[in-house]
C-alpha positions as CSV (number, residue, x, y, z in Angstrom):
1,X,113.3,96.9,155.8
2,X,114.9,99.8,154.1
3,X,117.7,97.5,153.2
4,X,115.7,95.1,151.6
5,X,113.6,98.1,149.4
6,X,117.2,99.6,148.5
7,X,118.4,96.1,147.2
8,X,115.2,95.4,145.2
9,X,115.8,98.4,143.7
10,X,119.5,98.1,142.5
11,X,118.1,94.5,141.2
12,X,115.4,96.1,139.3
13,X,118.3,98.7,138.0
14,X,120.4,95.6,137.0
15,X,118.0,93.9,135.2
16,X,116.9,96.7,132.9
17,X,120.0,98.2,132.5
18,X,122.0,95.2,131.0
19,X,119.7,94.7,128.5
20,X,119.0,98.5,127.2
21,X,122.9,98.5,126.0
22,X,123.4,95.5,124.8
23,X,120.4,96.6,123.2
24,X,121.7,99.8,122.3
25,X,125.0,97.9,121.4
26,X,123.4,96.0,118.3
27,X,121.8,98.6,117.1
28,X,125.4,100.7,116.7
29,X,126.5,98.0,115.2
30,X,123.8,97.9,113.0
31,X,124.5,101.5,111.5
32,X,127.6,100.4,111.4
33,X,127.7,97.8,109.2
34,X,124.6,99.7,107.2
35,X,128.0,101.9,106.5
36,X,130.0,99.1,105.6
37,X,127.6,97.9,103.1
38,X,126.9,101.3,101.5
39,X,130.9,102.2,101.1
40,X,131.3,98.5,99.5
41,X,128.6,98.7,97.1
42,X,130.1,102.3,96.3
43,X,133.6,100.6,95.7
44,X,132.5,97.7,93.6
45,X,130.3,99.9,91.3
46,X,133.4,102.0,91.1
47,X,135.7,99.2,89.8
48,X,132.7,97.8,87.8
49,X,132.2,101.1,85.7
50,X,135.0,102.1,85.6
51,X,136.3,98.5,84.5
52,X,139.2,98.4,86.7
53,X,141.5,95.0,87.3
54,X,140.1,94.4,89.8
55,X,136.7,92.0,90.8
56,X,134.3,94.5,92.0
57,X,132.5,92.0,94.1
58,X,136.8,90.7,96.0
59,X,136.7,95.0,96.4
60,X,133.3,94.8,98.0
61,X,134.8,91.9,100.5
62,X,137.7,93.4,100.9
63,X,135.5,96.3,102.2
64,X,133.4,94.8,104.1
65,X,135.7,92.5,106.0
66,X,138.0,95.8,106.6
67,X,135.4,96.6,109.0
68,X,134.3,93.6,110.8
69,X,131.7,92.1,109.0
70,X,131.0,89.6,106.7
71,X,129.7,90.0,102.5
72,X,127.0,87.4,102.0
73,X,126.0,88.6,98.4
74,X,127.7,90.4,95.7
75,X,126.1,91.0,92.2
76,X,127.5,93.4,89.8
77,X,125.8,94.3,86.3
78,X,127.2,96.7,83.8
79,X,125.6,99.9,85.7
80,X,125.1,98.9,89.2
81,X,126.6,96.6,92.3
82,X,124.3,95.3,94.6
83,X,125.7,94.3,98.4
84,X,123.8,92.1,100.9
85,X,126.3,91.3,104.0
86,X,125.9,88.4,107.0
87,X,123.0,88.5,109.5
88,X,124.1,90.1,112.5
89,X,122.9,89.4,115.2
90,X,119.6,88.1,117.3
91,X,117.9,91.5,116.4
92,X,114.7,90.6,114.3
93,X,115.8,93.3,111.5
94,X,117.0,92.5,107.8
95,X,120.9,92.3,107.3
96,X,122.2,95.4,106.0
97,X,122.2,96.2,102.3
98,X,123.2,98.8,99.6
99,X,122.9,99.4,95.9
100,X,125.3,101.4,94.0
101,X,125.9,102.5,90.5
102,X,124.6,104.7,87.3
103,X,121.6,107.1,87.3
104,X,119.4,107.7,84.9
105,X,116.0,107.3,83.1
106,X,117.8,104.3,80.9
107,X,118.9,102.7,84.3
108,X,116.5,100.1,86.1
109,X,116.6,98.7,89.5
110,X,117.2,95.1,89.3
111,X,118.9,94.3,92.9
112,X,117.0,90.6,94.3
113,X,117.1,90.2,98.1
């Protein structure tokens, strides 16, 4: 009897254990990749105002990719950079996003989702 209460309970362990960190996995990731987005939007705005050689929106992939994930959008105008990257996962949440670029009262935000 006391085996059987014992095994029941390492089951129950099992079964909610596994899927609190993989759980807890995706939503690392997640802040990851939130990170990934901000630091590209940051590095194509860079390039874009200060017109470097470079395409802001390559910089932003180039970025992005560096750490693991995947750009979906890139849209630059003269002030800011907007960043959208790659679903993720199964986790119901929005991809991760950024907007980067001039301040101001002159300066709108015109970023589309």
């Amino acid at each position: 009897m006391m085996s059987v209460t014992v095994g029941g309970l390492a089951a129950a362990m099992i079964v909610f254990t596994v899927p609190t960190i993989a759980l807890g996995n995706q939503l690392a990731d997640l802040r990851l990749a939130q990170g990934a987005a901000d630091a590209a939007a940051l590095a194509a705005a860079d390039a874009q105002l200060w017109q470097l050689r470079s395409d802001p929106c390559f910089l932003a992939g180039r970025v992005v990719e560096g750490n693991g994930f995947r750009l979906a959008r890139c849209q630059c105008t003269s002030t800011e950079c907007c960043i959208s990257m790659a679903p993720l996962s199964w986790l119901p949440v929005d991809a991760p996003r950024a907007r980067a670029g001039a301040v101001g009262e002159n300066v709108s935000v015109r970023c589309v989702w």
